[in-house]
C-alpha positions as CSV (number, residue, x, y, z in Angstrom):
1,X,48.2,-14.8,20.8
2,X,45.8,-12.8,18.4
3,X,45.5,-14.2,15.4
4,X,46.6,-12.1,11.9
5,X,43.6,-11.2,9.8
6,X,43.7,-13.0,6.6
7,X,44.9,-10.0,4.3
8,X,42.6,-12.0,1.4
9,X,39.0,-11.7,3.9
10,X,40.2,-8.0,4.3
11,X,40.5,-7.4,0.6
12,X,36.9,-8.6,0.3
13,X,35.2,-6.9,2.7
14,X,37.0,-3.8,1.6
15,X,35.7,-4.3,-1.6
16,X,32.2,-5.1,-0.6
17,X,31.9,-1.7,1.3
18,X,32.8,0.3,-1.7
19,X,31.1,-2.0,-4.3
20,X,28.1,-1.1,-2.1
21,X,28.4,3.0,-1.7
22,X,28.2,3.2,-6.5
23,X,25.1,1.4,-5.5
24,X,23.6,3.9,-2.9
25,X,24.7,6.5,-5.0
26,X,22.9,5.5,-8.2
27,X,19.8,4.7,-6.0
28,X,19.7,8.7,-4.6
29,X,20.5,9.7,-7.8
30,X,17.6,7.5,-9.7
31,X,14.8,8.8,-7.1
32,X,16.4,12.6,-7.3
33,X,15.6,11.7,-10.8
34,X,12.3,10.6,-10.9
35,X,11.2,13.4,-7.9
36,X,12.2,16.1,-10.7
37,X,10.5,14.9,-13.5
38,X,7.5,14.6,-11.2
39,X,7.8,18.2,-9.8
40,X,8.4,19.6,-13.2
41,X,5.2,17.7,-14.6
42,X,2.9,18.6,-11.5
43,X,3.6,22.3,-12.1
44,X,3.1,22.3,-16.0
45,X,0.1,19.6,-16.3
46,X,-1.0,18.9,-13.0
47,X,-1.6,16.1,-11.1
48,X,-3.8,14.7,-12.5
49,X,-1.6,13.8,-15.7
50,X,1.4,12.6,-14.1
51,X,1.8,9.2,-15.2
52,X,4.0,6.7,-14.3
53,X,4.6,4.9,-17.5
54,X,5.2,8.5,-19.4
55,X,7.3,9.7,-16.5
56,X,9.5,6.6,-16.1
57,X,9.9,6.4,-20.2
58,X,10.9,10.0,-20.1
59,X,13.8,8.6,-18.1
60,X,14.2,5.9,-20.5
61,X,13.5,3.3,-17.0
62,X,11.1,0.6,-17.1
63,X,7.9,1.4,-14.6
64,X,8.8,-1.4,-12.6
65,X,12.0,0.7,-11.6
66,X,9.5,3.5,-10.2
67,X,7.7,0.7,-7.5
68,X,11.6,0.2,-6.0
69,X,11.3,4.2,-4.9
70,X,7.7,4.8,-4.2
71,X,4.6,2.3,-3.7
72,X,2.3,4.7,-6.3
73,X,1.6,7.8,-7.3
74,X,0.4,9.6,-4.1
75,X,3.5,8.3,-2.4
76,X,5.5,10.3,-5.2
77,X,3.5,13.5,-4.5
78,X,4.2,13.1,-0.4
79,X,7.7,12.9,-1.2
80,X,7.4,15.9,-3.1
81,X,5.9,17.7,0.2
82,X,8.5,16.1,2.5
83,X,11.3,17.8,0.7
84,X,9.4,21.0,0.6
85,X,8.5,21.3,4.2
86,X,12.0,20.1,5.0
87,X,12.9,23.1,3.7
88,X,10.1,25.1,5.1
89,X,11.1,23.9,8.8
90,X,15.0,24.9,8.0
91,X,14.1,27.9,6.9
92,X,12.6,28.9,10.4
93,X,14.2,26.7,12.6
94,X,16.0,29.5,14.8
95,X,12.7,31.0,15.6
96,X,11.1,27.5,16.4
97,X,14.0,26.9,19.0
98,X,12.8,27.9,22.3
99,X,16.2,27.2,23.9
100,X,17.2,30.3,21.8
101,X,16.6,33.7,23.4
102,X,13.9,35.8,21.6
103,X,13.2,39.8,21.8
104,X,10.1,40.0,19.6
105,X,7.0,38.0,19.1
106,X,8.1,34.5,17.8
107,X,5.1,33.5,16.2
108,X,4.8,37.1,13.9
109,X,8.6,35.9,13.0
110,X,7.3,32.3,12.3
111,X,4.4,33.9,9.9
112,X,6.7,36.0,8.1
113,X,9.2,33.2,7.7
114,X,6.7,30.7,6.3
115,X,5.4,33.5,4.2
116,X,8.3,34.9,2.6
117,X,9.4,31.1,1.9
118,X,6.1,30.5,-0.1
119,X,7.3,33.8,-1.9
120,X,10.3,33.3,-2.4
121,X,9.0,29.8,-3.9
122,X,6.6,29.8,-5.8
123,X,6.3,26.6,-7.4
124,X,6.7,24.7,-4.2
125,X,3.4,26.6,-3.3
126,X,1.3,25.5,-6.1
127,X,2.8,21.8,-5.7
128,X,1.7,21.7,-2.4
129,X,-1.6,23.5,-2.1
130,X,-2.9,23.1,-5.3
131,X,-2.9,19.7,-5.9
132,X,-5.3,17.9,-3.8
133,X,-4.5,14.9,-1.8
134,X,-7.1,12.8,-3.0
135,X,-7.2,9.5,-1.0
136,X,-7.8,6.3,-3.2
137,X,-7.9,3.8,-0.1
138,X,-9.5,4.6,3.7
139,X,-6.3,2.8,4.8
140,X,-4.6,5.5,3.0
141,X,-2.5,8.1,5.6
142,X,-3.7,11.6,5.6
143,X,-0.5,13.2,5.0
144,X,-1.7,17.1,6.8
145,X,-2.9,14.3,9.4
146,X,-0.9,11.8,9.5
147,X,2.2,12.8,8.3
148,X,5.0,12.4,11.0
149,X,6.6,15.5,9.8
150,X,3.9,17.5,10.0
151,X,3.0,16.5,13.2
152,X,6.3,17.1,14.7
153,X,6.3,20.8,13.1
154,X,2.6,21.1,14.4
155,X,3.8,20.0,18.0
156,X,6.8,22.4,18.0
157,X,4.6,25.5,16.7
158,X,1.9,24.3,19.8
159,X,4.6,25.1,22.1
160,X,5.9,27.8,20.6
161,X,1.9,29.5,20.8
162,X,2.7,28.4,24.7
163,X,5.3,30.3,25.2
164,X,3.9,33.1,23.2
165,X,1.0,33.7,25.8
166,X,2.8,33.5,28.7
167,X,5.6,35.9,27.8
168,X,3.9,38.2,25.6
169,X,0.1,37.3,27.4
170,X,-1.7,37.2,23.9
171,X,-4.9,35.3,23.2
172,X,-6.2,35.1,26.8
173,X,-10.0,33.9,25.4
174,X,-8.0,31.8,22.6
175,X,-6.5,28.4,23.0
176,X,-3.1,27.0,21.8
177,X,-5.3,25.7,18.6
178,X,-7.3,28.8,17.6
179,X,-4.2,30.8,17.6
180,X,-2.2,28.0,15.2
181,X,-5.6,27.9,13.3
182,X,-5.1,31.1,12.8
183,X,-1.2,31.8,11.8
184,X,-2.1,28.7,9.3
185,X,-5.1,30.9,7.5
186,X,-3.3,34.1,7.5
187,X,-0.5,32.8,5.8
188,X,-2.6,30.8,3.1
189,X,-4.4,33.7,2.7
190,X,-1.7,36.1,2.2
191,X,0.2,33.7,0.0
192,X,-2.7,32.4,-2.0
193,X,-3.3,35.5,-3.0
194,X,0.2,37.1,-4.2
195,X,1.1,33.5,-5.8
196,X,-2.1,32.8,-7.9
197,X,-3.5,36.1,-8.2
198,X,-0.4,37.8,-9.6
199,X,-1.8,40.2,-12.1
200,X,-3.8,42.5,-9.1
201,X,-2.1,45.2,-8.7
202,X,-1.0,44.8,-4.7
203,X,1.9,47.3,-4.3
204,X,4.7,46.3,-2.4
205,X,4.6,42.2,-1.2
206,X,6.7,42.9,2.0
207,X,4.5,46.1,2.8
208,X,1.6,44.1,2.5
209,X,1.6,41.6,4.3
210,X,3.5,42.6,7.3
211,X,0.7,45.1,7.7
212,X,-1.8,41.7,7.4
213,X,0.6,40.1,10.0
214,X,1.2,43.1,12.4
215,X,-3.1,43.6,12.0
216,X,-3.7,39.8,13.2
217,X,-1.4,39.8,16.0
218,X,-3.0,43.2,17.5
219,X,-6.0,41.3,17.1
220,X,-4.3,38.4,19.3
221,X,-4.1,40.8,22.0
Protein backbone atom coordinates (compact mmCIF):
# COMPACT_ATOMS: atom_id res chain seq x y z
CA UNK A 1 0.00 0.00 0.00
CA UNK A 2 1.66 3.45 -0.86
CA UNK A 3 1.63 5.64 1.71
CA UNK A 4 -0.29 9.36 1.37
CA UNK A 5 2.14 12.21 1.33
CA UNK A 6 1.71 14.30 4.26
CA UNK A 7 -0.26 17.30 2.68
CA UNK A 8 1.81 19.58 5.57
CA UNK A 9 5.68 18.25 4.13
CA UNK A 10 4.10 19.11 0.66
CA UNK A 11 3.04 22.62 1.72
CA UNK A 12 6.68 23.17 2.78
CA UNK A 13 8.56 22.13 0.09
CA UNK A 14 6.15 24.00 -2.13
CA UNK A 15 7.00 26.88 -0.38
CA UNK A 16 10.63 26.37 -0.23
CA UNK A 17 10.75 26.23 -4.17
CA UNK A 18 9.15 29.49 -4.62
CA UNK A 19 10.67 31.14 -1.51
CA UNK A 20 13.90 30.29 -3.44
CA UNK A 21 13.05 31.52 -7.22
CA UNK A 22 12.41 35.87 -5.35
CA UNK A 23 15.87 34.96 -4.30
CA UNK A 24 17.42 34.02 -7.82
CA UNK A 25 15.69 36.69 -9.13
CA UNK A 26 17.02 39.51 -7.00
CA UNK A 27 20.54 37.85 -7.38
CA UNK A 28 20.30 38.26 -11.56
CA UNK A 29 18.88 41.37 -11.01
CA UNK A 30 21.68 42.74 -8.42
CA UNK A 31 24.69 41.58 -10.83
CA UNK A 32 22.56 43.06 -14.11
CA UNK A 33 22.81 45.93 -11.79
CA UNK A 34 26.23 46.25 -10.92
CA UNK A 35 27.40 44.97 -14.75
CA UNK A 36 25.55 48.33 -15.99
CA UNK A 37 26.96 50.75 -13.79
CA UNK A 38 30.23 49.20 -14.59
CA UNK A 39 29.78 49.37 -18.42
CA UNK A 40 28.39 52.86 -18.21
CA UNK A 41 31.53 53.99 -16.03
CA UNK A 42 34.19 52.10 -18.33
CA UNK A 43 32.90 54.01 -21.33
CA UNK A 44 32.74 57.56 -19.66
CA UNK A 45 35.93 57.37 -17.30
CA UNK A 46 37.68 54.38 -18.15
CA UNK A 47 38.95 51.61 -16.53
CA UNK A 48 41.09 52.81 -14.73
CA UNK A 49 38.46 54.75 -12.46
CA UNK A 50 36.03 52.18 -11.90
CA UNK A 51 35.93 51.70 -8.34
CA UNK A 52 34.20 49.41 -6.35
CA UNK A 53 33.39 51.39 -3.26
CA UNK A 54 31.92 54.41 -5.72
CA UNK A 55 30.23 51.87 -7.99
CA UNK A 56 28.57 49.76 -5.17
CA UNK A 57 27.56 53.28 -3.21
CA UNK A 58 26.08 54.44 -6.52
CA UNK A 59 23.75 51.40 -5.91
CA UNK A 60 23.37 52.40 -2.43
CA UNK A 61 24.96 48.33 -1.63
CA UNK A 62 27.66 47.85 0.69
CA UNK A 63 31.08 46.63 -1.24
CA UNK A 64 30.94 43.54 0.41
CA UNK A 65 27.73 42.78 -1.74
CA UNK A 66 30.04 43.24 -4.97
CA UNK A 67 32.58 40.09 -3.72
CA UNK A 68 29.13 37.74 -3.77
CA UNK A 69 29.04 38.48 -7.77
CA UNK A 70 32.62 38.86 -8.80
CA UNK A 71 36.09 38.06 -6.92
CA UNK A 72 37.50 41.86 -8.04
CA UNK A 73 37.61 44.18 -10.53
CA UNK A 74 39.09 42.31 -13.56
CA UNK A 75 36.58 39.60 -12.97
CA UNK A 76 33.89 42.50 -13.51
CA UNK A 77 35.49 43.65 -16.77
CA UNK A 78 35.56 39.67 -18.13
CA UNK A 79 32.04 39.62 -17.42
CA UNK A 80 31.63 42.58 -19.26
CA UNK A 81 33.38 40.70 -22.42
CA UNK A 82 31.46 37.41 -21.86
CA UNK A 83 28.13 39.11 -22.48
CA UNK A 84 29.54 40.95 -25.37
CA UNK A 85 31.06 38.14 -27.23
CA UNK A 86 27.93 36.17 -26.34
CA UNK A 87 26.44 38.40 -28.47
CA UNK A 88 29.14 38.56 -31.04
CA UNK A 89 28.94 34.56 -31.51
CA UNK A 90 24.87 34.80 -31.86
CA UNK A 91 25.17 37.30 -34.11
CA UNK A 92 27.03 34.82 -36.56
CA UNK A 93 26.19 31.70 -35.52
CA UNK A 94 24.43 30.55 -38.85
CA UNK A 95 27.54 31.10 -40.70
CA UNK A 96 29.78 29.28 -38.01
CA UNK A 97 27.39 26.14 -38.40
CA UNK A 98 28.99 23.87 -40.85
CA UNK A 99 26.09 21.48 -40.72
CA UNK A 100 24.30 24.43 -42.58
CA UNK A 101 24.73 24.53 -46.30
CA UNK A 102 26.72 27.55 -47.54
CA UNK A 103 26.96 29.19 -51.25
CA UNK A 104 29.57 31.86 -50.64
CA UNK A 105 32.77 32.17 -48.86
CA UNK A 106 31.94 31.60 -45.08
CA UNK A 107 34.78 33.29 -43.60
CA UNK A 108 34.18 36.80 -45.90
CA UNK A 109 30.42 36.32 -44.26
CA UNK A 110 32.08 35.76 -40.70
CA UNK A 111 34.28 39.08 -41.28
CA UNK A 112 31.49 41.14 -42.24
CA UNK A 113 29.38 39.74 -39.47
CA UNK A 114 31.90 40.51 -36.72
CA UNK A 115 32.43 43.81 -38.41
CA UNK A 116 29.16 45.18 -38.82
CA UNK A 117 28.43 43.97 -35.11
CA UNK A 118 31.42 46.24 -33.78
CA UNK A 119 29.50 48.98 -35.95
CA UNK A 120 26.48 48.54 -35.08
CA UNK A 121 28.02 48.65 -31.37
CA UNK A 122 30.06 50.92 -30.68
CA UNK A 123 30.52 51.04 -27.17
CA UNK A 124 30.89 47.32 -26.77
CA UNK A 125 34.04 48.00 -29.11
CA UNK A 126 35.71 50.46 -27.02
CA UNK A 127 34.88 48.28 -23.68
CA UNK A 128 36.46 45.52 -25.12
CA UNK A 129 39.55 46.72 -27.04
CA UNK A 130 40.33 49.71 -25.37
CA UNK A 131 40.60 48.82 -22.05
CA UNK A 132 43.57 46.73 -21.40
CA UNK A 133 43.58 43.56 -19.54
CA UNK A 134 46.22 44.27 -17.25
CA UNK A 135 47.11 41.16 -15.19
CA UNK A 136 47.76 41.88 -11.35
CA UNK A 137 48.67 38.10 -10.44
CA UNK A 138 50.77 35.46 -12.93
CA UNK A 139 48.05 33.03 -11.66
CA UNK A 140 45.75 35.39 -13.23
CA UNK A 141 43.74 33.76 -16.50
CA UNK A 142 44.45 35.39 -19.73
CA UNK A 143 41.08 35.99 -20.76
CA UNK A 144 42.01 36.20 -25.09
CA UNK A 145 43.95 33.00 -23.80
CA UNK A 146 42.38 31.46 -21.49
CA UNK A 147 39.03 32.27 -21.67
CA UNK A 148 36.86 29.16 -22.32
CA UNK A 149 34.65 31.10 -24.54
CA UNK A 150 37.01 32.35 -26.55
CA UNK A 151 38.55 29.29 -27.12
CA UNK A 152 35.53 27.53 -28.15
CA UNK A 153 34.78 30.51 -30.80
CA UNK A 154 38.59 30.24 -31.81
CA UNK A 155 38.13 26.35 -32.24
CA UNK A 156 34.93 26.73 -34.36
CA UNK A 157 36.40 29.60 -36.60
CA UNK A 158 39.74 26.94 -37.00
CA UNK A 159 37.32 24.68 -38.66
CA UNK A 160 35.47 26.79 -40.36
CA UNK A 161 39.18 28.19 -42.11
CA UNK A 162 39.21 24.11 -42.76
CA UNK A 163 36.48 23.92 -44.63
CA UNK A 164 37.12 27.13 -46.29
CA UNK A 165 40.37 25.71 -48.14
CA UNK A 166 39.10 22.65 -49.11
CA UNK A 167 35.86 23.86 -50.79
CA UNK A 168 36.90 27.13 -52.01
CA UNK A 169 41.00 25.95 -52.10
CA UNK A 170 42.22 29.39 -50.58
CA UNK A 171 45.45 29.88 -48.77
CA UNK A 172 47.36 26.93 -50.17
CA UNK A 173 50.96 28.46 -48.69
CA UNK A 174 48.89 29.65 -45.48
CA UNK A 175 47.96 27.58 -42.53
CA UNK A 176 44.60 27.37 -40.60
CA UNK A 177 46.38 30.04 -38.12
CA UNK A 178 47.77 32.68 -40.63
CA UNK A 179 44.46 32.89 -42.20
CA UNK A 180 42.43 33.43 -38.55
CA UNK A 181 45.46 35.83 -37.86
CA UNK A 182 44.45 37.45 -40.51
CA UNK A 183 40.39 37.78 -40.46
CA UNK A 184 41.24 38.91 -36.66
CA UNK A 185 43.53 42.02 -37.98
CA UNK A 186 41.43 42.93 -40.79
CA UNK A 187 38.53 43.29 -38.74
CA UNK A 188 40.41 45.40 -35.89
CA UNK A 189 41.72 47.32 -38.46
CA UNK A 190 38.65 48.18 -40.20
CA UNK A 191 36.75 48.69 -37.01
CA UNK A 192 39.37 50.56 -35.10
CA UNK A 193 39.36 52.85 -37.47
CA UNK A 194 35.60 53.84 -38.26
CA UNK A 195 34.88 53.60 -34.32
CA UNK A 196 37.75 55.81 -32.89
CA UNK A 197 38.58 57.71 -35.89
CA UNK A 198 35.16 59.05 -36.63
CA UNK A 199 35.69 62.54 -37.78
CA UNK A 200 37.86 61.21 -41.25
CA UNK A 201 35.97 61.68 -43.77
CA UNK A 202 35.56 57.74 -45.08
CA UNK A 203 32.52 57.81 -47.30
CA UNK A 204 30.22 55.10 -47.09
CA UNK A 205 31.05 52.34 -44.00
CA UNK A 206 29.43 49.37 -45.90
CA UNK A 207 31.28 50.48 -49.22
CA UNK A 208 34.35 50.48 -47.37
CA UNK A 209 35.01 47.81 -45.90
CA UNK A 210 33.54 45.21 -48.09
CA UNK A 211 36.04 46.48 -50.62
CA UNK A 212 38.88 45.85 -47.55
CA UNK A 213 37.21 42.45 -47.05
CA UNK A 214 36.61 41.46 -50.84
CA UNK A 215 40.71 42.88 -51.26
CA UNK A 216 41.92 40.37 -48.42
CA UNK A 217 40.23 37.38 -49.58
CA UNK A 218 41.54 37.83 -53.31
CA UNK A 219 44.73 38.01 -51.56
CA UNK A 220 43.79 34.55 -49.83
CA UNK A 221 43.75 33.10 -53.14
Amino acid sequence: MQKKENPRSKSSRSKSKSSSSPSKEKDLFVRAQILEVARKTVLKKGYEALSIRTLMAELDYSPMVFYRYFTNKRALLHHLWVDIFEALIRSIEKHLDLKKPESDSRIKKIVIGNIEFWLKHPDKYKIVYLHPDYIEEEEEDRFFVDSPLIQSYLERLIQVVVWEKQSRKIGKDLSEMDILRSMVILVQGVCHSLVTVGEFPWGSHKKLYQTMVNIWYKGLK
